[in-house]
FIFIVO-596944 format. One line per field, with one value per residue (C-alpha): residue number from 1; residue in three letters; x, y, z. Coordinates in nm, 2 decimals, decimal comma. Layout:
<recs>
num = [NUM  ...]
residuo = [ala  ...]
xx = [X  ...]
yy = [Y  ...]
zz = [Z  ...]
</recs>
This chain:
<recs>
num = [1  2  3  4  5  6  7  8  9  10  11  12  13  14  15  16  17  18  19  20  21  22  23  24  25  26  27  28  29  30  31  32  33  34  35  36  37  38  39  40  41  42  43  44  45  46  47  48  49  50  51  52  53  54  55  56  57  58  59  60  61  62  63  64  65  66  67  68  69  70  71  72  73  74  75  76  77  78  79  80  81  82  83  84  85  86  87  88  89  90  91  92  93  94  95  96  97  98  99  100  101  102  103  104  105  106  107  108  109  110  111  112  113  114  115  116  117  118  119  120  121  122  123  124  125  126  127  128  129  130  131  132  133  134  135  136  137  138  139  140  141  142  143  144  145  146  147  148  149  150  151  152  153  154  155  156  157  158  159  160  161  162  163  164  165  166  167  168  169  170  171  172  173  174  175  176  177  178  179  180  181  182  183  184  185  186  187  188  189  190  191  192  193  194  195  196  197  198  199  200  201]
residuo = [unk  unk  unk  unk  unk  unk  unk  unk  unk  unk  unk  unk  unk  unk  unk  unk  unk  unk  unk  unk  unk  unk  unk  unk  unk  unk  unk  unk  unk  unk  unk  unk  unk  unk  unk  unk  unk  unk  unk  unk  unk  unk  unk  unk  unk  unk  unk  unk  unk  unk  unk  unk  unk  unk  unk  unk  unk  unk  unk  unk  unk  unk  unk  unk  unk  unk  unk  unk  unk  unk  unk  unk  unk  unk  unk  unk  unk  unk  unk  unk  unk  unk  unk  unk  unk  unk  unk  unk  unk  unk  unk  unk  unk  unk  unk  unk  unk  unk  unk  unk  unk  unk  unk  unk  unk  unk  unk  unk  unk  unk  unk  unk  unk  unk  unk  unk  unk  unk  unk  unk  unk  unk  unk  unk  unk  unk  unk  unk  unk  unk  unk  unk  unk  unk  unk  unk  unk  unk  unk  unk  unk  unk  unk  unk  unk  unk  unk  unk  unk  unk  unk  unk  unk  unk  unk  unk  unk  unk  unk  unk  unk  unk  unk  unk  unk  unk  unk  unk  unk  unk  unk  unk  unk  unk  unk  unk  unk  unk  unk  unk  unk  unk  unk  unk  unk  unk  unk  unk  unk  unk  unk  unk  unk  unk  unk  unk  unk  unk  unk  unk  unk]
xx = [9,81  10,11  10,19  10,47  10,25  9,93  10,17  10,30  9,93  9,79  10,12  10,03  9,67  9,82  10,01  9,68  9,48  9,74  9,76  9,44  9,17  9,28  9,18  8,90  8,75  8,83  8,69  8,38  8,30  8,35  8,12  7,85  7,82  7,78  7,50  7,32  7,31  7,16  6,90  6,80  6,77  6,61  6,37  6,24  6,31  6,51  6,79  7,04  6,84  6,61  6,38  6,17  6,36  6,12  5,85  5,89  5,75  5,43  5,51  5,39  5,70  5,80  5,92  6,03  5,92  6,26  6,51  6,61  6,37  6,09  6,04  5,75  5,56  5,57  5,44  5,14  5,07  5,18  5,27  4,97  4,84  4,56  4,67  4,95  4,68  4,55  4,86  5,00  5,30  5,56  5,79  6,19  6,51  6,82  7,15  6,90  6,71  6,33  6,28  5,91  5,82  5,47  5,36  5,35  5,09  5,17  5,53  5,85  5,64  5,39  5,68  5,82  5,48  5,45  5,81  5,66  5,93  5,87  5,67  5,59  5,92  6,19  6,49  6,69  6,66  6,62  6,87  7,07  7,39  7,46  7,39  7,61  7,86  7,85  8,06  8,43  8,60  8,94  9,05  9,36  9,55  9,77  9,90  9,63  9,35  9,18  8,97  8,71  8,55  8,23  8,09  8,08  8,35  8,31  8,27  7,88  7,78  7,96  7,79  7,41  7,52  7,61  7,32  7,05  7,22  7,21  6,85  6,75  6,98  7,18  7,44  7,18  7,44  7,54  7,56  7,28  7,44  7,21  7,40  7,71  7,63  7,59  7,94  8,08  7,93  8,06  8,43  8,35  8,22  8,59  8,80  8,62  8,74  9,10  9,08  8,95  9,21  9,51  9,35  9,30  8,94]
yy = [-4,09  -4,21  -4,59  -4,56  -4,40  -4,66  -4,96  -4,83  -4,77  -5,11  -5,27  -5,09  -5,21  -5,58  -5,52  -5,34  -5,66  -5,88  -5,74  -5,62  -5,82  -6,17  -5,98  -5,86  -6,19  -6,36  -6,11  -5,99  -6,18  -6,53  -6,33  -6,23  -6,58  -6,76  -6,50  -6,56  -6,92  -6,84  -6,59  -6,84  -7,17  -6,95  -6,75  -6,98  -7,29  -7,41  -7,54  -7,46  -7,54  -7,35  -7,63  -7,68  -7,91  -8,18  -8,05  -8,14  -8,50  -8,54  -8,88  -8,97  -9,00  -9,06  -8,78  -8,78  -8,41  -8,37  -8,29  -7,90  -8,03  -8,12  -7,89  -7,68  -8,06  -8,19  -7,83  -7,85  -8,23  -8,39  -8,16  -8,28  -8,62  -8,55  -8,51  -8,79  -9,03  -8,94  -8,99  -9,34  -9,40  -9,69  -9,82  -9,86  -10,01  -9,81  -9,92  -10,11  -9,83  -9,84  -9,51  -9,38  -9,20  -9,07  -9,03  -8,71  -8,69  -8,47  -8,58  -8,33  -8,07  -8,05  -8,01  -7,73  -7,58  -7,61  -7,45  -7,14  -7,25  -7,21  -7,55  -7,37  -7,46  -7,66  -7,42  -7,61  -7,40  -7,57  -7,52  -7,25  -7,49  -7,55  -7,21  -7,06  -7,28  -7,24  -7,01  -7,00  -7,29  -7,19  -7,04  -7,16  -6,97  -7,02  -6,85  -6,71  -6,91  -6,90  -7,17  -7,06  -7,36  -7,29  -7,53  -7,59  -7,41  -7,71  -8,07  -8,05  -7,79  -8,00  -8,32  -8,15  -8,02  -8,40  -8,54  -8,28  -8,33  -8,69  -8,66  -8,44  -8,56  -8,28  -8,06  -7,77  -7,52  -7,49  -7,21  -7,10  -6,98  -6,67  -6,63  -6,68  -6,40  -6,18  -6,22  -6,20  -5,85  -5,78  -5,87  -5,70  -5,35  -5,37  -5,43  -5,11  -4,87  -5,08  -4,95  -4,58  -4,57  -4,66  -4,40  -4,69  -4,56]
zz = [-9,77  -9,94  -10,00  -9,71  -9,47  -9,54  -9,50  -9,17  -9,08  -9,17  -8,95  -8,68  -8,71  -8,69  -8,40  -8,21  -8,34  -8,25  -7,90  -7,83  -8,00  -7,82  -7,51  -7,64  -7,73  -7,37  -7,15  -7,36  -7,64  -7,47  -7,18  -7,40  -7,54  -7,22  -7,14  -7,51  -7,39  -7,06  -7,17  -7,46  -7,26  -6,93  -7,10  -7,45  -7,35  -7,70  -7,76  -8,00  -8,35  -8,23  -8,07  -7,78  -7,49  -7,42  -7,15  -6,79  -6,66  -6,52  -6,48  -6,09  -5,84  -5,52  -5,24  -4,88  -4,85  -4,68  -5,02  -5,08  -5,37  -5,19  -4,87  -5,00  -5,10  -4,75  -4,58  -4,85  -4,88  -4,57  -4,30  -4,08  -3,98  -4,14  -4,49  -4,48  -4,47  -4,77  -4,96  -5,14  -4,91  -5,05  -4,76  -4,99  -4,79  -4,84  -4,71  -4,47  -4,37  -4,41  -4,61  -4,64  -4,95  -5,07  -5,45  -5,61  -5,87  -6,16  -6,14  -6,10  -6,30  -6,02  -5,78  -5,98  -5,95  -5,59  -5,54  -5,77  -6,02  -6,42  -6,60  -6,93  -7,08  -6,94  -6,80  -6,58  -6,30  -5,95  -5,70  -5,95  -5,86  -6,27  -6,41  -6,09  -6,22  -6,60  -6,78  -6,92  -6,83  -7,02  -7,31  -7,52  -7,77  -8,06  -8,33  -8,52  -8,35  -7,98  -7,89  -7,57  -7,41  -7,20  -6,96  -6,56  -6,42  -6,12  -6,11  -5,96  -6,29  -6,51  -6,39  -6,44  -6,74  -6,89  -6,72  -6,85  -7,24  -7,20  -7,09  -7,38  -7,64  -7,76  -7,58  -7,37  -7,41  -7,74  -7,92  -8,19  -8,52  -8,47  -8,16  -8,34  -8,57  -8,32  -8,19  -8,53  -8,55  -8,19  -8,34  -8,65  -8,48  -8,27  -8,53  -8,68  -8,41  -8,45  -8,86  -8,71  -8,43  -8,70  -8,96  -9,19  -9,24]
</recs>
């Protein structure tokens, strides 16, 4: 290859990167992030450095049985006469309402048992309503730069998101460095066939 032909080569290769690889990163690398995050948080329970969120409380509470949340509680605990007066019932006033609650030993870990949800590690998963909503919320580029922000692509996902960092004191869907590797190799292996496509190889 002469010196002509490899610089013609290696602008083409800048125009195909230029063009092509922007795209690439918004539709499969800012993808492939968001589901790293999910699989990590889901299935280990960690957070970003690689540590354990803080388990689920056990801590008693108070349930009407009548929340999306609490449906399964009341048709085991209290769906009969019987077994309501075996509960701890505390009478609260609400926007002067009497509202009748019962105690739940074993706290919102117990009700995540009853509901047949995971209490190994701490997921985040109730109603679904904040990992339905997380994801790419936008993507801004510039020259020679693109900046991907994930979070909730709605207000309610956004909210649980906030709430459930401030509760466990760091951001729950950050991204690991490991994780970051692995997208760096992603970019890497395209910009590969970009060299092989150009004959650069």
């Amino acid at each position: 290859m002469t010196p002509d032909e490899a610089a013609k080569r290696f602008q083409r290769l800048l125009q195909t990167i230029n063009r092509d690889l922007p795209t690439f990163i918004q539709e499969r690398t800012a993808h492939n992030a968001v589901t790293f995050i999910e699989q990590r948080v889901q299935n280990t329970g960690r957070n970003y450095l690689g540590n354990p969120f803080r388990p689920y409380s056990t801590k008693p509470m108070l349930t009407s049985g009548t929340t999306e949340k609490s449906k399964a509680i009341w048709n085991q605990l209290a769906s009969s006469k019987t077994r309501r007066k075996d509960l701890d019932w505390v009478t609260i006033k609400r926007r002067g309402k009497n509202i009748h609650l019962f105690e739940l030993k074993g706290g919102y870990k117990e009700m995540r048992r009853r509901e047949g949800l995971k209490t190994g590690h701490k997921d985040f998963w109730f109603t679904s309503m904040m990992w339905r909503g997380f994801g790419v919320k936008r993507v801004v580029r510039s020259k020679g730069k693109m900046v991907v922000t994930l979070g909730g692509r709605n207000s309610e996902s956004q909210n649980k998101i906030d709430r459930n960092s401030d509760r466990e004191g760091v951001n729950i869907i950050n991204i690991s460095d490991q994780e970051l590797k692995m997208l760096a190799k992603q970019i890497d292996r395209q910009m590969q066939k970009y060299i092989n496509k150009v004959g650069l190889s």
